[in-house]
C-alpha positions as a Python dict, from the first residue, in 0.01 Angstrom:
ca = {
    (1, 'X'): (0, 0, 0),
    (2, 'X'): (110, -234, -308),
    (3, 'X'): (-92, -249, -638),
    (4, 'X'): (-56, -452, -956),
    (5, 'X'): (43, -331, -1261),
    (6, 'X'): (150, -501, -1564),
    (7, 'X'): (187, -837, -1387),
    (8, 'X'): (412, -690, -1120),
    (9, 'X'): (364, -582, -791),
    (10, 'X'): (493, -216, -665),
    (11, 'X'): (455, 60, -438),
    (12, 'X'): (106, 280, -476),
    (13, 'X'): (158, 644, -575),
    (14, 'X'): (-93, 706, -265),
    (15, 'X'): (157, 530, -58),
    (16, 'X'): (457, 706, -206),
    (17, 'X'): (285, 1093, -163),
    (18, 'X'): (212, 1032, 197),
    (19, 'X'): (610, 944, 272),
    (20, 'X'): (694, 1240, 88),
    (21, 'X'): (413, 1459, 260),
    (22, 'X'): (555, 1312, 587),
    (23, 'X'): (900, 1440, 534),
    (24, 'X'): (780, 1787, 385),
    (25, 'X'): (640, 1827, 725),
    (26, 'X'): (899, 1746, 947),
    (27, 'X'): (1139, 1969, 679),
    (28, 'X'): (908, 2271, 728),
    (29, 'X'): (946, 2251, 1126),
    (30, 'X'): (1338, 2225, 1091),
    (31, 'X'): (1336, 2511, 864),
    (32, 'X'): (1127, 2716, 1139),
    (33, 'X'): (1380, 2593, 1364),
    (34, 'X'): (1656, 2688, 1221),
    (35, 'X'): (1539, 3072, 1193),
    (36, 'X'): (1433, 3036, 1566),
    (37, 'X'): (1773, 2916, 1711),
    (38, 'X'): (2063, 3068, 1518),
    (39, 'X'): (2111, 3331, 1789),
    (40, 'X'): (2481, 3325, 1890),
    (41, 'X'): (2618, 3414, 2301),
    (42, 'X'): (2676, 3790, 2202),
    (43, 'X'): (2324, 3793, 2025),
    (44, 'X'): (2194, 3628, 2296),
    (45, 'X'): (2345, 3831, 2597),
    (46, 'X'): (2237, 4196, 2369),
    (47, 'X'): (1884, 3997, 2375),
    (48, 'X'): (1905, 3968, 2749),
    (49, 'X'): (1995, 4330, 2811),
    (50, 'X'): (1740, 4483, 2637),
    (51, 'X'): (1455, 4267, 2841),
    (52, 'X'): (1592, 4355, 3143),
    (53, 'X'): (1699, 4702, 3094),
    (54, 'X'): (2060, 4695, 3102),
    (55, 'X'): (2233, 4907, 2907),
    (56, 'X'): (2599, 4866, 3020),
    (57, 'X'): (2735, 4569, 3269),
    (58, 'X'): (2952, 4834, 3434),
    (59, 'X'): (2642, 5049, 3550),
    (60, 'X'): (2558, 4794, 3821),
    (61, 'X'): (2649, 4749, 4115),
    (62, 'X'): (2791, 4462, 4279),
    (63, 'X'): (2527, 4272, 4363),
    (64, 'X'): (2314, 4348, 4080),
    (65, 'X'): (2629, 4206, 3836),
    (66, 'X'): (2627, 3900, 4035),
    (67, 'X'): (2225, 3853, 4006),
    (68, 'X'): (2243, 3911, 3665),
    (69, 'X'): (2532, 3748, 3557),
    (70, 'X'): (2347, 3397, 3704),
    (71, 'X'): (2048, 3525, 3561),
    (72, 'X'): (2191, 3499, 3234),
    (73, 'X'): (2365, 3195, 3247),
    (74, 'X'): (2043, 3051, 3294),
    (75, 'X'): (1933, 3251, 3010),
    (76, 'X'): (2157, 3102, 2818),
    (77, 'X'): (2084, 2755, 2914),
    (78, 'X'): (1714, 2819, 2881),
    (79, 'X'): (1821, 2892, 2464),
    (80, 'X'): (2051, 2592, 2500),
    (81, 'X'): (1812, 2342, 2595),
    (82, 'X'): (1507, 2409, 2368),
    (83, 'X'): (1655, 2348, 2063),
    (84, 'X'): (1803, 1995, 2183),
    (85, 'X'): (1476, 1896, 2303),
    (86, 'X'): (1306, 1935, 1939),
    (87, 'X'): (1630, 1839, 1766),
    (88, 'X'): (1583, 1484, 1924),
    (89, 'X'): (1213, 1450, 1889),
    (90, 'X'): (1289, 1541, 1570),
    (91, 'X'): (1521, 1246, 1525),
    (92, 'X'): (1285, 998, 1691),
    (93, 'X'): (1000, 1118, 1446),
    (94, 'X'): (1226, 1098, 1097),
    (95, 'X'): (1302, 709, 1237),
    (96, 'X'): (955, 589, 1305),
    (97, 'X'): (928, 732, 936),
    (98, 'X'): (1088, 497, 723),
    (99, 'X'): (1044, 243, 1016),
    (100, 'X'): (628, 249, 966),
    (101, 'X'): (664, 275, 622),
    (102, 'X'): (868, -66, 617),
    (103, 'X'): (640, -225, 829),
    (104, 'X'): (318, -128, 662),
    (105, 'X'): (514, -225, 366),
    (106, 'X'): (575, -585, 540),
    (107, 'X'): (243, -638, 638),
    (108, 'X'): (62, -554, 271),
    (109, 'X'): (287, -761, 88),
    (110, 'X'): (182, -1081, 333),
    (111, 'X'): (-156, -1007, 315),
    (112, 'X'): (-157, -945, -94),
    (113, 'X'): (141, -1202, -155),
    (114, 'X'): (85, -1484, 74),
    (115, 'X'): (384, -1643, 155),
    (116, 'X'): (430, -1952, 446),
    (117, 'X'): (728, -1795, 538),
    (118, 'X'): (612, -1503, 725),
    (119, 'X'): (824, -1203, 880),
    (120, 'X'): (763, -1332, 1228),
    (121, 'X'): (948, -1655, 1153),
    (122, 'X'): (1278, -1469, 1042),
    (123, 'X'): (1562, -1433, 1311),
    (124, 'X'): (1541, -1077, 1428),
    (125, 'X'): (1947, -954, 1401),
    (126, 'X'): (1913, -620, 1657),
    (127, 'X'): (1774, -350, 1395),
    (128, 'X'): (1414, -370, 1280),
    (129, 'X'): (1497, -180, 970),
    (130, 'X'): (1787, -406, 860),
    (131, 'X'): (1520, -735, 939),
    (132, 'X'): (1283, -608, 711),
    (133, 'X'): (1528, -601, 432),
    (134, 'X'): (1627, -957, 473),
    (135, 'X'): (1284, -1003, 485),
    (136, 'X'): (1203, -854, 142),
    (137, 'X'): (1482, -1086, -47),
    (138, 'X'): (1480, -1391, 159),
    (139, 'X'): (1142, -1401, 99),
    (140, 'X'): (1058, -1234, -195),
    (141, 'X'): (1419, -1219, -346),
    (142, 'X'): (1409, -880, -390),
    (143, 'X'): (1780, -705, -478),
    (144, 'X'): (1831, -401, -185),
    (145, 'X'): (2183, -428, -246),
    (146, 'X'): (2192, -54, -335),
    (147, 'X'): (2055, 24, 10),
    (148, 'X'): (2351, -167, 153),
    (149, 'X'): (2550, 219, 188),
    (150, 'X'): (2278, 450, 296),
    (151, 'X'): (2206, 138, 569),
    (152, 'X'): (2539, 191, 703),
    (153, 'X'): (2438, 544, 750),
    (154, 'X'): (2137, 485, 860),
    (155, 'X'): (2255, 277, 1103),
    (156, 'X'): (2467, 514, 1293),
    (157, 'X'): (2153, 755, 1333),
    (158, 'X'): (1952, 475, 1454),
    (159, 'X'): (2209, 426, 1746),
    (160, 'X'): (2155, 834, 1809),
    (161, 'X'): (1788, 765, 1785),
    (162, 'X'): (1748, 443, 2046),
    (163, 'X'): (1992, 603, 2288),
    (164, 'X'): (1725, 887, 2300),
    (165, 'X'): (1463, 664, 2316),
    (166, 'X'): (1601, 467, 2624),
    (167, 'X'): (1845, 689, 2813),
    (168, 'X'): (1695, 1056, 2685),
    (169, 'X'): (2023, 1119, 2477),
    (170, 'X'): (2292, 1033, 2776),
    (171, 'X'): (2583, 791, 2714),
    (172, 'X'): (2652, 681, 3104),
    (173, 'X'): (2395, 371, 3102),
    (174, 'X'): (2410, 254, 2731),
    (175, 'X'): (2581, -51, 2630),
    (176, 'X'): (2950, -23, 2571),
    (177, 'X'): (2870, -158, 2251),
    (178, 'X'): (2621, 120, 2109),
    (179, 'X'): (2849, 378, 2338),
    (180, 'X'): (3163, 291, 2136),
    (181, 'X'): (2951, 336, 1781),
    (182, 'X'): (2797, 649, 1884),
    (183, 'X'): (3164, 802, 1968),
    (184, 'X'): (3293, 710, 1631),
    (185, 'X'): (3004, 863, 1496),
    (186, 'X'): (3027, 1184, 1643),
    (187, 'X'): (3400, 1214, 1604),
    (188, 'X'): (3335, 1281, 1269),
    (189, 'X'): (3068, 1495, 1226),
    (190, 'X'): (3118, 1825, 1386),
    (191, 'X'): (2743, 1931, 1408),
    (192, 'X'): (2677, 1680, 1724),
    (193, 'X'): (2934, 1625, 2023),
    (194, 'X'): (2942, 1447, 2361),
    (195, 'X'): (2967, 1668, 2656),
    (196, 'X'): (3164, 1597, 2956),
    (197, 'X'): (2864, 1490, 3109),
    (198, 'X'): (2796, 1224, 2844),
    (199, 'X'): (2520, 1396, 2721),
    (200, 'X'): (2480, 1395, 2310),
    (201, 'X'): (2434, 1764, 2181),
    (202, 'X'): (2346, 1861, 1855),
    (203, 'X'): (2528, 2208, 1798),
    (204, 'X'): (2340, 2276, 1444),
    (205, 'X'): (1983, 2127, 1319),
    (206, 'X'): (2168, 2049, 990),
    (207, 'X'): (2254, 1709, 1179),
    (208, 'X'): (1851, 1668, 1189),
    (209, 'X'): (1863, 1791, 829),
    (210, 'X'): (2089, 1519, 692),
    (211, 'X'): (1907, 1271, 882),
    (212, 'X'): (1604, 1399, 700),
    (213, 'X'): (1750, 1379, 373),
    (214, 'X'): (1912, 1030, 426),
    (215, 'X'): (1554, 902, 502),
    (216, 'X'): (1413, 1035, 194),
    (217, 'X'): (1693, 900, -27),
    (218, 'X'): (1629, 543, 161),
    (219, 'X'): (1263, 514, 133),
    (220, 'X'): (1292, 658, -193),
    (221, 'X'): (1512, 391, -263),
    (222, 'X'): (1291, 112, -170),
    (223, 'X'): (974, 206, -369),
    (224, 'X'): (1207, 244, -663),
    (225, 'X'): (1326, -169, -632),
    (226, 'X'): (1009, -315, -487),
    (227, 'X'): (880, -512, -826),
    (228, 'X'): (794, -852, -687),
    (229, 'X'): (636, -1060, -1022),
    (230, 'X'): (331, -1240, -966),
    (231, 'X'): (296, -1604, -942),
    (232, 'X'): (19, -1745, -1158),
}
């Protein structure tokens, strides 16, 4: 993953295209997915009419309104709860991006740059991501000090992304802790809510979108300050 050049080690190009072929791919799907799931309620219930044959709610009778009107509530929910189950896969996959890429990154440089001090030994803080940066300039003194503001960021999406992981997007059984970030987060971004149920619900795949693009700008980021000088 790291080759020498000029005396100094950095990031391969190889390495570099397959991060940026990585999050071409995921980009394509949200694009898809945005086409696929823009339909508003009124779209939605004119959608529903036509498959069933309805031309006018006030041509049924009782019974039939009262079928149908369940049937397309479910209808509804059916539209509702595809998109959240790909917006969050989504989120898990953009994380294990720049997460994989930091640890292949970790363990090229110790095999290439052999250090005693290896990332095992280093006090893990909570977030893998943040570790390996104290990693890279405790051990190798590497300046990521312009990461420090996309990490805040980043930060707030991994909290998103773990309670997925371990509680499938629901805030009841988190840690008050994580509970209480995830809140703020939302609060001010009007693309995601919490439901009165506590579940997290992304409203528009643009959430997934910035996401993507603050993962780019991050690894992006890294290959463009990992210079480490060798030692003769």
């Amino acid at each position: 993953m790291i080759i020498l050049v000029n005396n100094i080690y950095t990031i391969s190009t190889n390495s570099r295209l397959i991060f940026s072929e990585k999050i071409k791919y995921i980009s394509e799907i949200l694009k898809k997915t945005k086409n696929d799931f823009t339909e508003s309620e009124d779209e939605l219930e004119a959608k529903f009419l036509i498959e069933n044959n309805i031309s006018d709610w006030t041509d049924l009778s009782a019974d039939d309104y009262e079928l149908f009107t369940e049937q397309l509530e479910e209808y509804f929910n059916k539209h509702k709860h595809l998109p959240q189950i790909l917006y969050k896969s989504l989120i898990v996959s953009i994380y294990s991006i720049i997460e994989t890429t930091l640890s292949e990154l970790i363990n090229s440089t110790e095999k290439i740059i052999v250090k005693r001090l290896k990332y095992k030994h280093l006090r893990n803080n909570g977030n893998e991501i943040e570790n390996y940066l104290n990693y890279f300039n405790l051990v190798h003194n590497l300046d990521l000090t312009s990461l420090n503001d996309l990490l805040i960021d980043l930060k707030n999406y991994a909290d998103i992304r773990n309670n997925i992981v371990h509680f499938n997007g629901n805030l009841k059984e988190d840690n008050n802790g994580r509970k209480e970030r995830i809140k703020k987060f939302v609060k001010n971004d009007n693309s995601i809510e919490i439901e009165k149920n506590e579940n997290i619900y992304i409203k528009d795949c643009d959430f997934v979108f910035r996401f993507l693009n603050l993962t780019e700008k991050f690894g992006y980021e890294i290959f463009n300050n990992y210079k480490i000088e060798k030692k003769h």
